[in-house]
BADREN-823024 format. One record per residue (C-alpha): residue in one letter; residue number from 1; x, y, z. Coordinates in steps of 0.001 Angstrom, whole numbers, always signed. Example, Ala and Ser with C-alpha at 12.3 -4.5 7.8 and 13.67 -1.06 7.14 Angstrom:
! BADREN-823024
> rotor:lumgu:c1:c2:c3
> a:1:+12300:-4500:+7800
> s:2:+13670:-1060:+7140
//
This chain:
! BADREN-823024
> rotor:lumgu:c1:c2:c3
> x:1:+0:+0:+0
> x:2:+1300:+3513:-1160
> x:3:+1141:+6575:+1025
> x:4:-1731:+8109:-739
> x:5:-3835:+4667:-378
> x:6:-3044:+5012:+3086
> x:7:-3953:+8217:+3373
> x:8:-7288:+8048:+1945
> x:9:-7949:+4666:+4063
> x:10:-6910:+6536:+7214
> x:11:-9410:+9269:+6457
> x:12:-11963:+7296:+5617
> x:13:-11065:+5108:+8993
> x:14:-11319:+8884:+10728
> x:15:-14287:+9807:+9100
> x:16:-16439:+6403:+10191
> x:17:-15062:+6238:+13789
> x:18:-16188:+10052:+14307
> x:19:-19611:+8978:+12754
> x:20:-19754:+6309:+14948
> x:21:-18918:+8251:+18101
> x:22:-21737:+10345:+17207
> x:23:-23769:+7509:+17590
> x:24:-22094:+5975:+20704
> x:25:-21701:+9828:+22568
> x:26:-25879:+9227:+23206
> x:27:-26085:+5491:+23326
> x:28:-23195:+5768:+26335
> x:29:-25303:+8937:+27823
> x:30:-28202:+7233:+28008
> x:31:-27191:+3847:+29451
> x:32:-24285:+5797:+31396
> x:33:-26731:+8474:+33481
> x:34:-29912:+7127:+33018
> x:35:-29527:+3488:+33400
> x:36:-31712:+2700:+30214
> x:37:-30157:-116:+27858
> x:38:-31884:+1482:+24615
> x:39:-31839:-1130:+21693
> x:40:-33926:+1046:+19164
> x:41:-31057:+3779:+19502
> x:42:-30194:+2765:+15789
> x:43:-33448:+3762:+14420
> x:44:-32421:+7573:+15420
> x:45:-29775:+7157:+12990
> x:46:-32652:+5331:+10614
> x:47:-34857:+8526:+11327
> x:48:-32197:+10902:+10314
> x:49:-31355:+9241:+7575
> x:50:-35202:+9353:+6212
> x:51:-35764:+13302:+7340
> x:52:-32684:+13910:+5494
> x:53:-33942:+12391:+2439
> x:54:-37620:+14122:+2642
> x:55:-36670:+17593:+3886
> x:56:-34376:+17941:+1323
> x:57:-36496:+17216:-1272
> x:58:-39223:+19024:+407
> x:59:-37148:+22208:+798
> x:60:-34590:+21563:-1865
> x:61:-32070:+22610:+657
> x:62:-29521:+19771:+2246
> x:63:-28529:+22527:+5021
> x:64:-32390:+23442:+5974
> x:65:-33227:+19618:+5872
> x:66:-30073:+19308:+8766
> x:67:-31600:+22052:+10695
> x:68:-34780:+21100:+10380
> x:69:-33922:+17291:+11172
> x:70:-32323:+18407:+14271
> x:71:-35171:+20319:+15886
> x:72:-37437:+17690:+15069
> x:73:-35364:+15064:+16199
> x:74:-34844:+16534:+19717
> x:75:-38806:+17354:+19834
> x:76:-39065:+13531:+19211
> x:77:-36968:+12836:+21765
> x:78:-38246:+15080:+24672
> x:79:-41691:+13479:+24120
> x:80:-40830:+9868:+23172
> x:81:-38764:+10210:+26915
> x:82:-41714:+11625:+28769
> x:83:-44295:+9321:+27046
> x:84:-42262:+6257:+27916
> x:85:-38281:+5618:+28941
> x:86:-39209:+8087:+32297
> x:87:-41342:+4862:+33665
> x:88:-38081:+2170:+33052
> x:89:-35741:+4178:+34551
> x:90:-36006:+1899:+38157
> x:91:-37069:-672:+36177
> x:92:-35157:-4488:+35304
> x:93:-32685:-4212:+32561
> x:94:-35114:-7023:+30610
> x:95:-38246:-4228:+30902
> x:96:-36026:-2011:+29291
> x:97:-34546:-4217:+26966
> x:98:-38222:-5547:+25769
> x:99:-39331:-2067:+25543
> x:100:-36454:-973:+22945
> x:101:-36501:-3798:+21312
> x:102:-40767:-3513:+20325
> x:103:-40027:+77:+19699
> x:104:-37978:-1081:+16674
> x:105:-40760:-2853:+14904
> x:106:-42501:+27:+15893
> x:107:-40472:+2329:+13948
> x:108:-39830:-194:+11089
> x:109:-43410:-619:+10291
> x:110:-43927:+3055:+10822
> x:111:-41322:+3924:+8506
> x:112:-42745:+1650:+5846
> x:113:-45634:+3039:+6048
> x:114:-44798:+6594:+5562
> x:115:-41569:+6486:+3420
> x:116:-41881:+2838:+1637
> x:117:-39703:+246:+1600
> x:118:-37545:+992:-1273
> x:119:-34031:+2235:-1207
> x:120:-33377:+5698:-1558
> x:121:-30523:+8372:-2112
> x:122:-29693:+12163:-828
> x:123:-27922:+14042:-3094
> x:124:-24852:+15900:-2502
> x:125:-25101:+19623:-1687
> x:126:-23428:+21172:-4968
> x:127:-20682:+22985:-3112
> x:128:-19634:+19893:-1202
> x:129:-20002:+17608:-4647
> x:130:-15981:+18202:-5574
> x:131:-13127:+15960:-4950
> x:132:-9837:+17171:-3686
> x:133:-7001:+15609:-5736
> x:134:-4135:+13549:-4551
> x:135:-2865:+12035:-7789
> x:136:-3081:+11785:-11126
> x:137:-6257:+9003:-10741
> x:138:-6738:+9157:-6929
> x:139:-8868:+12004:-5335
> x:140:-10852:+12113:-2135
> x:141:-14302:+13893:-1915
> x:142:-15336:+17291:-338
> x:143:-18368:+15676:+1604
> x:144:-16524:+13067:+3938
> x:145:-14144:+16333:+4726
> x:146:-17485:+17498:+5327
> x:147:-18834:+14901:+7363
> x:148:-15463:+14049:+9608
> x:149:-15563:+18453:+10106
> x:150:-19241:+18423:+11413
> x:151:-18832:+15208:+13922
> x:152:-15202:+16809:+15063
> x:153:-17808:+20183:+15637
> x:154:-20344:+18310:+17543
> x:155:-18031:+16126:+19447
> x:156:-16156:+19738:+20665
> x:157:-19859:+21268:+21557
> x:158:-20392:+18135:+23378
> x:159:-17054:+18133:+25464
> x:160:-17741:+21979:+26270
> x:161:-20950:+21105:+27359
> x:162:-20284:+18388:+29607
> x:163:-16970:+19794:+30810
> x:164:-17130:+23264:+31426
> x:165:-21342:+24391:+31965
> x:166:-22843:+23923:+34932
> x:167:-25517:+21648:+32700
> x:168:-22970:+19817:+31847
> x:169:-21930:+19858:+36013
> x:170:-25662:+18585:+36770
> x:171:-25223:+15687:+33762
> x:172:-21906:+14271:+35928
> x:173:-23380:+14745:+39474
> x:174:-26435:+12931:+37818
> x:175:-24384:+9843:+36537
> x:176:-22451:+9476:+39657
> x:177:-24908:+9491:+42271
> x:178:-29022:+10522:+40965
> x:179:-30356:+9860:+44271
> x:180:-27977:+12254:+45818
> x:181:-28028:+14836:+42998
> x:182:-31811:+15117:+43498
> x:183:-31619:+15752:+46952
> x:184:-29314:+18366:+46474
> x:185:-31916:+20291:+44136
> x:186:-31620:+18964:+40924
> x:187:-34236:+18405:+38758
> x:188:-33334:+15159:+37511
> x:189:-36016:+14396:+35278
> x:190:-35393:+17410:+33416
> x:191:-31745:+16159:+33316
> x:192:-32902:+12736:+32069
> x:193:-35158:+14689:+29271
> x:194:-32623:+16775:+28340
> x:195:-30181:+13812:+28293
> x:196:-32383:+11434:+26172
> x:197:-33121:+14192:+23821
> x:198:-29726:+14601:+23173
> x:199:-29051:+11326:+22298
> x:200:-30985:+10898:+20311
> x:201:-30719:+14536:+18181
> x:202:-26895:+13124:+18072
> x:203:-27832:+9320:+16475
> x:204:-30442:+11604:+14231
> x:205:-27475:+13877:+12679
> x:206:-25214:+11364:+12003
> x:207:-27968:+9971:+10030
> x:208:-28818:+12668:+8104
> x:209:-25036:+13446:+7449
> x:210:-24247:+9880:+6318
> x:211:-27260:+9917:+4184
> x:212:-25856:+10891:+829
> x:213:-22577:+8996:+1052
> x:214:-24728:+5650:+2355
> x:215:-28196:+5626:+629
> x:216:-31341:+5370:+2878
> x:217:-32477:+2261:+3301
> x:218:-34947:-259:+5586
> x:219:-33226:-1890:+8896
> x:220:-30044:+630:+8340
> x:221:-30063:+1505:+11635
> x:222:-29544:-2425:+12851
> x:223:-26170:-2600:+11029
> x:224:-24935:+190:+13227
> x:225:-26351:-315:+16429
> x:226:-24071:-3823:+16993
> x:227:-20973:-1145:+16259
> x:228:-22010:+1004:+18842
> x:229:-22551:-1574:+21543
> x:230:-19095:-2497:+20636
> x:231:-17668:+1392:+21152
> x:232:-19326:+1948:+24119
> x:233:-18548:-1370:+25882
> x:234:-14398:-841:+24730
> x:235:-14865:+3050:+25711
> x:236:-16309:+2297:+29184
> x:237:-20510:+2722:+29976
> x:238:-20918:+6129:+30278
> x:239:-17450:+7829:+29241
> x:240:-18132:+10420:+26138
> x:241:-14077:+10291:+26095
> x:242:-13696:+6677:+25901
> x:243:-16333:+6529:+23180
> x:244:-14474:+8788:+21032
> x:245:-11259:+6988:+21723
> x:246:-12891:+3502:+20782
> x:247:-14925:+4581:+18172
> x:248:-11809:+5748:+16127
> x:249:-10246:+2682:+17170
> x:250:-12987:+442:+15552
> x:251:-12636:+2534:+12824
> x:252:-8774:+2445:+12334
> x:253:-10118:-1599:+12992
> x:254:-12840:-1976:+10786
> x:255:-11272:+202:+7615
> x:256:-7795:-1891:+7081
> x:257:-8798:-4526:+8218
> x:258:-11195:-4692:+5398
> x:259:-8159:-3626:+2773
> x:260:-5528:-5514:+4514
> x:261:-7286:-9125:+5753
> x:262:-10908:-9036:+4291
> x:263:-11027:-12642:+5216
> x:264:-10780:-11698:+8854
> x:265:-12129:-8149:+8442
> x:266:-15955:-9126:+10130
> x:267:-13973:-10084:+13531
> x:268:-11089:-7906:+13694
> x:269:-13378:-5607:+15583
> x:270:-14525:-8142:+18064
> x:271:-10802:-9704:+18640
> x:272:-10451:-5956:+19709
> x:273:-13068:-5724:+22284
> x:274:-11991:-8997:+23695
> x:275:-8538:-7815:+23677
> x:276:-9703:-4680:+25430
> x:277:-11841:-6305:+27968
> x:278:-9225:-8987:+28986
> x:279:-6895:-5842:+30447
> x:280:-9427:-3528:+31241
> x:281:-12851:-5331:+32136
> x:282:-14867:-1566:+32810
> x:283:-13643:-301:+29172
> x:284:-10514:+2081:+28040
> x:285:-12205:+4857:+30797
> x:286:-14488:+4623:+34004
> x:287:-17132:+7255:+34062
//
C-alpha cells in the first residue's frame, strides 16, 4: 500500500469512527446516566437518515433539511422520553430491553408506512459535490471532509458542554450518584429529558449526514447499532471520552482490516473488544 492509499484509508477510517462516536456519545449517555439499555437507539440514525432524504427534497435545501432534522429530532426525543423511557428508569434491565426492542418494529413498520420500503438516495449539496485531488487518478471527496468536520464540531460542543457548563456539572453529578443529585436540588427528570433528547438529536445527525454517502435504506439503523454496543462497551458505559477513543479505534479496525485481511475483516473488531476487555474489564475509561 502507497502513502496516498493510506492516506485516503486513514481518512476514511477517521471519518467512520467520528460517525460512529456520534452515535455511541448518546447510546453511552443514556445507558451511562440514566440506566436505560436502549436497543432502538439505531433507528435515530434510521430517522435521520429518512428526514434527510424528505426535507431535502421538500425544501430543496440539504442545510435546511439538517436544521430542520435536528429540531425535530430533539422534539421527538423530549416526548418519546416523557411518554415512555421516564417509567423504566427503576425498572429491570429485561423491561427495558423488551421495551427498545418492540419500539424497533414500531419504527420499522412506521417507517414503511410513511416512506416505503424501497431504497433511496440524498444528493450531494453542490458545493460539497468536488473531490480534492491527490494524484493523477486518486482524489478524495469534499463531503466526507465534510462529514469528519461536522462530527469533530459536535463532538467539541459536546465536550464543552459536559466539561465546562454547569448543565454539563448537573449531567456528571447525575451519573455518579441521581439519588444524591436530586436531593441536592436537581431536577433530575429534566436532566434525564434533556439527556435522552440529546441522544438521540446526536444518532439523528449522524444519520442525516451519512445519508448521501450511504443511501437510505430499511433496517439501516440495525447494522450500526451492533458497532455502537461495541464502542461503548471498549470506551467504558458512560465515558463520552472513551467513546471517542474507541470509536476511532474500531474505525482504524474496521477500515484496514477490510483492505488488509478481508477474510478476517468481520472479527477484527470483536478480537479488539476482547482484547480490550481482557486488560481492562470496565472499558478504556471509568465514568
Amino acid at each position: 500500500m502507497d502513502f496516498v492509499n493510506f492516506l485516503i484509508q486513514l481518512l476514511n477510517s477517521v471519518q467512520y469512527g467520528l460517525l460512529l462516536f456520534m452515535l455511541a456519545a448518546g447510546l453511552t449517555l443514556i445507558f451511562g446516566i440514566m440506566g436505560v439499555v436502549n436497543l432502538a437507539h439505531g433507528s435515530f440514525y434510521m430517522l435521520g437518515a429518512y428526514l434527510a432524504w424528505s426535507l431535502a427534497a421538500l425544501t430543496n435545501s440539504f442545510t435546511l433539511a439538517i436544521i430542520l432534522g435536528t429540531v425535530l429530532s430533539v422534539l421527538f426525543g423530549l416526548l418519546l422520553e416523557w411518554l415512555l423511557f421516564r417509567h423504566f428508569y427503576k425498572r429491570d434491565h429485561l423491561d427495558q430491553v423488551l421495551l427498545t426492542f418492540g419500539l424497533i418494529y414500531i419504527f420499522e413498520e412506521t417507517r414503511s408506512i410513511l416512506w416505503g420500503d424501497d431504497v433511496q438516495g440524498v444528493t450531494i449539496p453542490a458545493a460539497l459535490s468536488a473531490s480534492i485531488p491527490l494524484t493523477e487518478t486518486l482524489s478524495y471527496p469534499v463531503y466526507r471532509l465534510f462529514m469528519s468536520g461536522v462530527c469533530l464540531l459536535l463532538a467539541l460542543g459536546l465536550y464543552l458542554l459536559i466539561s465546562k457548563t454547569r448543565l454539563g456539572m448537573k449531567i456528571r453529578a447525575g451519573a455518579f450518584n441521581h439519588e444524591m443529585t436530586e436531593a441536592l436540588g436537581v431536577n433530575i427528570k429534566l436532566i434525564h429529558a434533556l439527556v435522552f433528547a440529546m441522544g438521540v438529536g446526536l444518532a439523528t445527525i449522524a444519520g442525516m449526514v451519512a445519508a448521501p454517502v450511504s443511501s437510505v435504506y430499511p433496517n439501516m439503523g440495525s447494522q450500526v447499532l451492533i458497532m455502537c454496543f461495541v464502542v461503548v462497551v471498549i470506551g467504558g458505559i458512560g465515558s463520552v471520552k472513551g467513546a471517542l477513543i474507541a470509536a476511532i479505534l474500531v474505525g482504524l479496525v474496521d477500515t484496514f482490516g477490510k483492505v488488509l485481511l478481508p477474510q478476517l475483516a468481520g472479527m477484527l473488531v470483536y478480537v479488539l473488544m476482547a482484547i480490550v476487555l481482557l486488560y481492562k474489564p470496565e472499558g478504556l475509561f471509568k465514568n
